[in-house]
N, C-alpha and C positions, 0 to 999 in steps of 0.2 A: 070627559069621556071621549073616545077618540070617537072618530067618525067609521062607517059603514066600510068604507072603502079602505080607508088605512086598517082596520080589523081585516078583511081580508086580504091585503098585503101581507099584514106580519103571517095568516095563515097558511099562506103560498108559499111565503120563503120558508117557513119551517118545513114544510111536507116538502118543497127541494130537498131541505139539507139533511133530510131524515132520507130520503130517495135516494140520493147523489151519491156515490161510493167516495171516501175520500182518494187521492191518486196515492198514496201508500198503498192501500187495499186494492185498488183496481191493478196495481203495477204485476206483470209476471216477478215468482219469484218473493212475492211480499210471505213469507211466513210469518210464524211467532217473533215479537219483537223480543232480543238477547243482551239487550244492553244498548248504550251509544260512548259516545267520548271524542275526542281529537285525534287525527291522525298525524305524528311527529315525527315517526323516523319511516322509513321504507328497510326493508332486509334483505328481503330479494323481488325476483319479479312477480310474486304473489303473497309475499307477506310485509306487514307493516306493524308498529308499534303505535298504540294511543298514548296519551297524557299519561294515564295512570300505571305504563308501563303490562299491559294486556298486549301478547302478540297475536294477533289476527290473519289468519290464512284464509286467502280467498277460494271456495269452492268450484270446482265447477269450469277450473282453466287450468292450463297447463304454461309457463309463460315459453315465449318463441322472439327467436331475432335469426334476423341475418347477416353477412358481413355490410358491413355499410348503414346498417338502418340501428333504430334505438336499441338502445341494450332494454330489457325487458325493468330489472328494477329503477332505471329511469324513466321508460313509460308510465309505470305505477306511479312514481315520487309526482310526474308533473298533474296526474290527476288527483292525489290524494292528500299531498306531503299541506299540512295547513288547515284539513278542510274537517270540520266536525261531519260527522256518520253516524247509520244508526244500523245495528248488527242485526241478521233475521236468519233465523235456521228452525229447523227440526231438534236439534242436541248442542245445547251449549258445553259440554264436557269437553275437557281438554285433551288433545290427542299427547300421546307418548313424548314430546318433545314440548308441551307446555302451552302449545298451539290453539286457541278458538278457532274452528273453522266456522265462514260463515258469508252469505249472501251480504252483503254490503253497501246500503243504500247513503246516499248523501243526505244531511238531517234536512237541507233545505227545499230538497226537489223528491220527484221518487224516480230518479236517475240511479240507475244501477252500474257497481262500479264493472262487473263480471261483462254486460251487455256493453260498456264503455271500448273496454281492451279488445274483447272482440270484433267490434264494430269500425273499429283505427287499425285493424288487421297486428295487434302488438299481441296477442293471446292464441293459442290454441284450445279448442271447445277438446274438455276432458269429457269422461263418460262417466262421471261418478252420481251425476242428478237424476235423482227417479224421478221427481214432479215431471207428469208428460209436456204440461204446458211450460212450464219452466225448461227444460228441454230445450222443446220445439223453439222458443223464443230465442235462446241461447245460440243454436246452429244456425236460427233463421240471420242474427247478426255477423258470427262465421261469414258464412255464405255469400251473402251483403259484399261484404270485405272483401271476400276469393274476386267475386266478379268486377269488382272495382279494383284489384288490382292493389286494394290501401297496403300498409305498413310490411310485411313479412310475405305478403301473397303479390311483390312488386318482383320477386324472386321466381322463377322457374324451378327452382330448387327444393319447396320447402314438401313437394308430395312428393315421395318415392315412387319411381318405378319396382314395380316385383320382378321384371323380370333384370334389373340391375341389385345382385345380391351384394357384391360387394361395394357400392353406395351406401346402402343398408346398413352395412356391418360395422360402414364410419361410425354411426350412432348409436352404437351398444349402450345399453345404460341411459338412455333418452328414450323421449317420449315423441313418437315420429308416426306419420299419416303415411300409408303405402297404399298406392292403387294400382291393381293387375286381375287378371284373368284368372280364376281357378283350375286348373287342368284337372284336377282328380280330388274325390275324397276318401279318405281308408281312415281305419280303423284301428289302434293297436291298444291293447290293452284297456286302458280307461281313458286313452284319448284319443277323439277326433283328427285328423289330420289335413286343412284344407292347403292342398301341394299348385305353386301355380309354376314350376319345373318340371318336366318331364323327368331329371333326376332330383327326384325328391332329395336325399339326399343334402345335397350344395345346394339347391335353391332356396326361396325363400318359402315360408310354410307361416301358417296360422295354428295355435293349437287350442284343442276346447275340450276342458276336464268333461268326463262323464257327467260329473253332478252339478255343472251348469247349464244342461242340455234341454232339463224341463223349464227351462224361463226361455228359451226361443222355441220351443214349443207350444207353449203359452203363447206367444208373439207370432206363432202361424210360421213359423220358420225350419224348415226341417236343413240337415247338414247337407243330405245331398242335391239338396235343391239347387244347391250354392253351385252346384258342378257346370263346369262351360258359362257362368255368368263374370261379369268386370264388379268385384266391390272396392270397397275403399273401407280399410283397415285401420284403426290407431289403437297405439299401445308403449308400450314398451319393448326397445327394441333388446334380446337377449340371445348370445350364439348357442346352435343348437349344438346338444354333446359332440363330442367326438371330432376329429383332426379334420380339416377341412370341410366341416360341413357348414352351409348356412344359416341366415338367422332367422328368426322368429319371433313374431307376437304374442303372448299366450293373451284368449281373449276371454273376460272371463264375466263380461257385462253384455245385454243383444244391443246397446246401444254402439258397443266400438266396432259394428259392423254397418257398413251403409251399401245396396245393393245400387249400382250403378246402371246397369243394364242386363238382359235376358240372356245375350251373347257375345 
């Protein structure tokens, strides 16, 4: 029969490891587990192949390089290319192109690969994650990155000026961070129009469908709030119609908007 002591030993260690979150579960970003398997080929700078031939799209980044620093799918290849993982998302279904999107953890740690790339400044935080805390964790490693100056943020380059449109306009069809001043906001039809140009027109403009308008109101954000404030924009960079005019983001998430200052 054990003794007194050693019984309440084993009793303690159990009520730990009943208490204890495991670091899966504690980790931001732990959802429903989607699978696991090997990762063996890299495709681009956010998608990769497993063993069993499954392509996995990492959620939740955008990949970024600059001239001189890593190409974004060899960023991925040196964190992944070899390493068994374990898949966590909301919807394992396959997007239009055969795709798993999915949060990405390493099977041996709960290091995540999203919070990785970001963190080594090789990523751009996309706005596609509703979890708030997964989010916030996500920008906070961003962020991290920007002030450290790591990987892609060692460049001057990689946040747009609004008031330099034709910068802007290099990256038609990219996915690009612009920070400027709003001078005005109007109205036209069913869209918002935040102008940080005096001629709206050629300059650079943000635009916000009607019926995205009650989720930043929801979020305590009204359009014209934004007027005379510095935010910081990401999106996809698209020319606005017609001859000479400049580009634009259409923003269609409250998170691709981050309010910088009052003035």
């Amino acid at each position: 029969m054990p003794s007194t002591q050693r019984v309440l030993d084993i009793l303690i260690t159990t009520i730990l490891a009943v208490a204890a979150p495991t670091a899966v579960g504690a980790a931001p970003c732990a959802f429903a587990e989607q699978g696991d398997g090997r990762a063996t080929e890299v495709v681009d700078g956010r998608s990769f192949r497993l063993a069993d031939g499954r392509e996995i799209r990492l959620v939740g980044i955008e990949p970024a390089s600059v001239d001189g620093g890593t190409t974004p799918a060899n960023a991925l290849a040196e964190l992944v290319r070899g390493r068994d993982v374990v898949l966590r998302g909301t919807d394992d279904a396959p997007d239009r192109y055969g795709r798993q999107s999915a949060f990405v953890f390493f099977a041996d740690s709960d290091v995540l690969v999203q919070h990785e790339l970001l963190a080594r400044g090789e990523a751009l935080l996309a706005a596609d994650v509703t979890d708030k805390d997964c989010a916030a964790t996500l920008a906070a490693a961003e962020s991290e990155a920007r002030s450290a100056r790591r990987g892609i943020w060692s460049s001057t380059t990689v946040i747009k000026s609004a008031e330099s449109p034709a910068d802007i306009l290099t990256g038609i069809g990219r996915f690009t961070v612009v920070e400027g001043k709003v001078l005005s906001v109007r109205q036209a039809g069913t869209t918002t129009y935040l102008n940080f140009a005096r001629n709206w027109t050629r300059g650079f403009a943000v635009t916000i469908s009607r019926r995205v308008l009650p989720a930043f109101e929801a979020a305590g954000l009204t359009m014209k709030s934004l007027e005379q404030r510095r935010i910081r924009v990401r999106g996809w960079v698209e020319a606005r119609p017609g001859s000479n005019s400049g580009p634009r983001i259409d923003v269609a998430k409250v998170a691709q908007i981050e309010i910088l200052s009052s003035n």
